[in-house]
C-alpha positions in Angstrom: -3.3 10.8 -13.8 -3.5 11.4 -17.5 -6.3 13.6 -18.8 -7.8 14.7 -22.3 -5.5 16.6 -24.2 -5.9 20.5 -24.0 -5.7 23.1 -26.5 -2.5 24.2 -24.6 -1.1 21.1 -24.9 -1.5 21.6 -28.8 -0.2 24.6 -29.2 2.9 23.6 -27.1 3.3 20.6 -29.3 3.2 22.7 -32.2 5.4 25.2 -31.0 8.1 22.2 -30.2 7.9 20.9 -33.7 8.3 24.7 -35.1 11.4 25.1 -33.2 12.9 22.0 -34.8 12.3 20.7 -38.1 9.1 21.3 -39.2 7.4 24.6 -40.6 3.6 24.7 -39.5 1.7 26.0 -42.4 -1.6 26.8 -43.9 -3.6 24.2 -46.3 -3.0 26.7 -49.3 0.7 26.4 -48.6 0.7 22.8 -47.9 -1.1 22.5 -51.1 1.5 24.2 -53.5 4.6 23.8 -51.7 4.5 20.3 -53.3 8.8 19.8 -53.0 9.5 21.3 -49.6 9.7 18.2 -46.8 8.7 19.6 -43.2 5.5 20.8 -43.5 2.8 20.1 -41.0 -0.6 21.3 -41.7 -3.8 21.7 -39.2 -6.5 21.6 -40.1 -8.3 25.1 -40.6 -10.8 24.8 -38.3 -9.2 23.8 -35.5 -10.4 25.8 -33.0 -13.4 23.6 -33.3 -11.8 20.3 -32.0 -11.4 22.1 -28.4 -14.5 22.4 -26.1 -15.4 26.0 -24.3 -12.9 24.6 -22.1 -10.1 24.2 -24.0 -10.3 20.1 -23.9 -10.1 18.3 -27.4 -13.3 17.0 -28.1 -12.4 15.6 -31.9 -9.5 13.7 -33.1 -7.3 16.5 -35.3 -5.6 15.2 -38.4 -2.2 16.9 -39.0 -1.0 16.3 -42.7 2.6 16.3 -43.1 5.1 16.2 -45.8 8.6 14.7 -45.2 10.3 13.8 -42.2 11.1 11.5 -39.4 7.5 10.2 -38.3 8.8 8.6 -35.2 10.7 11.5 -34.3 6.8 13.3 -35.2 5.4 11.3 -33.0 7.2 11.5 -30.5 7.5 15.0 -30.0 3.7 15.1 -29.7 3.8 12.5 -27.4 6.1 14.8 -25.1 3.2 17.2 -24.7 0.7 14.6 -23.7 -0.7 14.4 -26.9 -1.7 10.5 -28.1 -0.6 10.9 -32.2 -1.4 7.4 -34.5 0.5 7.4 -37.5 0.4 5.4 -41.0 1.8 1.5 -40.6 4.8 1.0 -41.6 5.3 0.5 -45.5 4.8 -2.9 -47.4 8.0 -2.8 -48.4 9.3 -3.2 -45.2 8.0 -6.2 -45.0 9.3 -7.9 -48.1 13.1 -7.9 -46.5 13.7 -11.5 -45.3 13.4 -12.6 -42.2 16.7 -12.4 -40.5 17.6 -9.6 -38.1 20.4 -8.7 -39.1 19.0 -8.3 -42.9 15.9 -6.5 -41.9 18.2 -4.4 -39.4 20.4 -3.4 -42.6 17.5 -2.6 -44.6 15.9 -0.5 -42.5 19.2 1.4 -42.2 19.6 1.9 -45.4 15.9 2.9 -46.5 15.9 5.3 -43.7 19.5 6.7 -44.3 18.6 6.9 -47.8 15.5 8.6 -47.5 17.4 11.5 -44.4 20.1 12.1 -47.3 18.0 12.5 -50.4 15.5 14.4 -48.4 18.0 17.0 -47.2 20.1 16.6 -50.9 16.6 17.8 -52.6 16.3 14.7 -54.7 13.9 12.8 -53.3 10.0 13.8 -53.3 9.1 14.1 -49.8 6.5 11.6 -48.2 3.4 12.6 -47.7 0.6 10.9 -45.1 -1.4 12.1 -41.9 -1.1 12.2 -38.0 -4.0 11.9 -35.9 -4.2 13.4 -32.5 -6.6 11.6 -30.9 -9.3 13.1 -28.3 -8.4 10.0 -25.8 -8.9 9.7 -21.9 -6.4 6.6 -22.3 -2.3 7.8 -22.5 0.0 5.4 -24.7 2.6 3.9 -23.2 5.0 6.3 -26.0 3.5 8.8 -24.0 4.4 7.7 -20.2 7.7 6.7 -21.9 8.2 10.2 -23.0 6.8 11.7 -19.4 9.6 9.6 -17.6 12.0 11.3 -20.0 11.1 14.9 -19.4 11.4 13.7 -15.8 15.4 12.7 -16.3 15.6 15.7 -18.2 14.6 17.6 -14.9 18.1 15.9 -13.5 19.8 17.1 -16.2 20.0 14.0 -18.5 20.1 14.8 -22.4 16.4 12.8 -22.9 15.6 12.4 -26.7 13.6 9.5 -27.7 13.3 8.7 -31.5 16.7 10.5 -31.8 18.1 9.5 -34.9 18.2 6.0 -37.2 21.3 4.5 -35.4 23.0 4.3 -32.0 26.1 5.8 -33.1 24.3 8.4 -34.8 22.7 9.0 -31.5 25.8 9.0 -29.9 27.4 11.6 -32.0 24.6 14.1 -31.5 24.5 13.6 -27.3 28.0 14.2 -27.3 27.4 17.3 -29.9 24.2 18.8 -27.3 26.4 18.2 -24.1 29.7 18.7 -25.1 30.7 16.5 -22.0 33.2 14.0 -21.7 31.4 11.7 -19.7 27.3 13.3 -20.6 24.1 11.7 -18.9 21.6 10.6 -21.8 19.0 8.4 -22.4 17.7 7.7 -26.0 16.4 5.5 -28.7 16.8 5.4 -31.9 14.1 5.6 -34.5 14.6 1.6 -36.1 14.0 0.6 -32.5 10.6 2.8 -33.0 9.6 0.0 -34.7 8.6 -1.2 -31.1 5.1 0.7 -31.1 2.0 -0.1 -33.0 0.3 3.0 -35.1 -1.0 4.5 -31.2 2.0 4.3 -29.6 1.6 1.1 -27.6 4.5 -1.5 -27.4 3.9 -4.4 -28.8 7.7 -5.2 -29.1 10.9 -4.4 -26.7 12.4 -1.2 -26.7 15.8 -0.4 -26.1 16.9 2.5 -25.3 20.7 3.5 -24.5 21.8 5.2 -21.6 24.5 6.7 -19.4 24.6 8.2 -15.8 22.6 7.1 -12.8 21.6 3.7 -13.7 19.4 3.4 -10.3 17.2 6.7 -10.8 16.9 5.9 -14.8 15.5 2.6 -13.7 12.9 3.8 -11.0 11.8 6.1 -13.4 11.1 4.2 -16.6 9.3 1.6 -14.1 6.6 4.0 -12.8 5.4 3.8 -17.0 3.7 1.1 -15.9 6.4 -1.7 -18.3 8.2 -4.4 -17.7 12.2 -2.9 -17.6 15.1 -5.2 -17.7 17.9 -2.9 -16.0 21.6 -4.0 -17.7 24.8 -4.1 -15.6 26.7 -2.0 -17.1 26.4 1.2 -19.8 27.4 -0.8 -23.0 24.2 -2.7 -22.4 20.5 -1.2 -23.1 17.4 -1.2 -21.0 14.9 -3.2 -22.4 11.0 -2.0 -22.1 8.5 -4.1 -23.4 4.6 -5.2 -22.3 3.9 -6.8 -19.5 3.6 -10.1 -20.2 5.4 -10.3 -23.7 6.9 -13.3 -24.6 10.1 -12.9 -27.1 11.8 -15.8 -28.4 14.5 -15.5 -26.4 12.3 -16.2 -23.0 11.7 -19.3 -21.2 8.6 -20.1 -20.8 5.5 -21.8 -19.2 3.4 -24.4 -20.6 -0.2 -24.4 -19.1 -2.8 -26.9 -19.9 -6.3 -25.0 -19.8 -8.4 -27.4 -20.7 -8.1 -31.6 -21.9 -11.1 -31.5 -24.0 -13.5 -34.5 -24.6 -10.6 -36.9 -25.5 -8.6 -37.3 -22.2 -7.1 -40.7 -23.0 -5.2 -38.7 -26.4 -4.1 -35.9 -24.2 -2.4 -38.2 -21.4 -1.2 -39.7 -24.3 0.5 -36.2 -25.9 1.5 -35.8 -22.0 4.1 -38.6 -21.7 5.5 -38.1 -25.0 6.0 -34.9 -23.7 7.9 -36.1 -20.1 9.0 -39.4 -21.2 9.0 -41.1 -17.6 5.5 -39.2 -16.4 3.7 -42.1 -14.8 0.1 -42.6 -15.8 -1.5 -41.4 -12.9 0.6 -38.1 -12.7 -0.5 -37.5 -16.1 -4.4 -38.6 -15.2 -4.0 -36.1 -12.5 -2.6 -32.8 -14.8 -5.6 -33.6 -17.0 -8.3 -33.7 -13.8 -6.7 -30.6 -12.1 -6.6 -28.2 -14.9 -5.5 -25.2 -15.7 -2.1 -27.0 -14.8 1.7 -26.1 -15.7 2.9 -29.1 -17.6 6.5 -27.8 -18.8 8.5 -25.3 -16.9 11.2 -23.1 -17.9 11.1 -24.7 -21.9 11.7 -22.9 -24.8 9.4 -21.2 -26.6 9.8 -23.8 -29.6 9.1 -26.6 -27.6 6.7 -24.6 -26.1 5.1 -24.1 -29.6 5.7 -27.7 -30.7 3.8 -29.3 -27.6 0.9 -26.8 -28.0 0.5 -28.3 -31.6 0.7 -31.6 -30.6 -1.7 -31.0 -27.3 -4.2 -28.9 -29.7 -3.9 -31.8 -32.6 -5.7 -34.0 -29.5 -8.5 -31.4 -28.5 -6.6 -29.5 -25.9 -6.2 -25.8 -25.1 -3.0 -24.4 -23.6 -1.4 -20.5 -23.0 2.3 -19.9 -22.8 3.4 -17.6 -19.8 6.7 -16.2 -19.2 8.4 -18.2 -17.0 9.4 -16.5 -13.5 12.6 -18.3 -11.9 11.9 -16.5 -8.5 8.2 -18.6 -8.1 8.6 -21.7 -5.9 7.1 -24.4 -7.6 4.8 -25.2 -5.0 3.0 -22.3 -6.1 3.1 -22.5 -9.8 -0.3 -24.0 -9.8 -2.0 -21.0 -7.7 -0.1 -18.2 -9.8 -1.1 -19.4 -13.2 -4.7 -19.8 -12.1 
């Protein structure tokens, strides 16, 4: 069971980052160090976020110049801390929408920004973490709690490792020096996965090698859905329970028909050229109601418009191959 952050949990955190990249320093020194990346800077009265008791009682803003803010994040998130972080830039959003152009960009921004960073020419970002005082864990953190469990078994366990797979690669390989090394990781474009908390909102894939079986129990008890590959080459996917990407199939289910029936048994047949009249009369009567099975999400989309356009209300469910259809009805009620 998750609790409320505790002072020790802080000072572990901070201790972690120190032994890494990041120099923990005063707000005078934050303040005129103004070209040195890496620094992280409490607040001066911290002592007063903690209770008597040690437990945070007040979200702490860390500022930080330079670095990796997934990687940031994610290190607090390994000592049970729940860190939100700025949103991602605007320009990050101007790339067009293609994957493999946004994938390139991102590459490249982030490459260019590790490089010029560690060069000296570029002036280092600046921005804050807050550490939230939070009975709920994000799902960053259970991710990161089933690492530090692998890493018990001796896997190398880095999320947020570095901006590309092969990068990744390189460094597990480096850390292990083993031929054949047990690892699991992400890398930080697939970061892109979590919302400002640290909740998914996307999948996440993270790369693996060793025990496929014990890798897979473990990332299941966060709680996620987790799509185990069949073989090392291939990622596991985590995502949300419940998320619907565009490569799923999907469910169609009519909620409600609305006050103009006759249009919506219309929208119906046009749907399933073929329905007869009274099977359509019938889906409209009985609702909520699956009326396409295992479609698309496009046509998916493209009836919902068409079913809405006539005063309807549907939802879109992922669709689950292993449900007999004589109980679609029951589990989509």
């Amino acid at each position: 069971m998750y609790h409320r952050p505790h002072r020790d949990d802080f000072d572990r955190a901070l201790a972690r980052l120190a032994a890494g990249y990041w120099q923990i320093v005063d707000s005078e020194r934050f303040a005129s160090d103004i070209g040195t990346g890496g620094l992280l800077n409490p607040p001066s009265d911290l002592a007063a976020h903690f209770g008597p008791d040690g437990t945070q009682r007040a979200d702490i803003t860390l500022r930080y110049r330079g670095g990796v803010i997934p990687m940031l994040q994610s290190t607090l998130a390994r000592e049970g801390l729940v860190a939100c972080v700025p949103a991602r830039r605007p320009e990050e959003d101007d790339v067009p929408d293609t994957d493999d152009a946004k994938w390139a960009a991102k590459y490249e921004a982030t490459r260019h920004r590790l490089l010029a960073a560690e060069n000296g020419t570029l002036a280092p970002e600046e921005g804050s973490v807050v550490c939230l005082a939070t009975d709920s864990p994000s799902d960053l953190l259970r991710i990161t709690q089933a690492f530090d469990r692998l890493a018990e078994h001796g896997y190398f366990a880095a999320p947020a490792l570095w901006p590309t797979p092969s990068g990744c690669w390189e460094i597990v390989f480096a850390q292990t020096s083993d031929a054949h090394p047990r690892a699991v990781f992400w890398d930080t474009q697939s970061h892109d996965a979590f919302d400002a908390r640290g909740d998914l909102v996307d999948e996440l894939f993270v790369r693996w090698s060793g025990d496929r079986t014990l890798i897979a129990d473990l990332l299941t008890d966060t709680g996620l859905e987790v799509t185990t590959p069949e073989h090392e080459t291939i990622a596991f996917v985590l995502r949300p329970v419940g998320l619907i990407t565009p490569s799923d199939k999907v469910d169609l289910i009519l909620e409600t028909a609305g006050e103009r029936q006759l249009q919506v048994i219309k929208v119906l047949r046009e749907l399933a050229p073929g329905l007869p009249v009274t099977e359509a009369k019938t889906q409209v009567r009985n609702t909520p109601t699956p009326i396409l099975r295992n479609v698309t999400t496009w046509t998916a989309e493209n009836a919902t418009q068409r079913l809405r356009a006539a005063g309807a209300t549907t939802t879109v469910k992922r669709f689950d191959a292993e449900l007999p259809p004589g109980d679609v009805d029951q589990a989509h009620r």
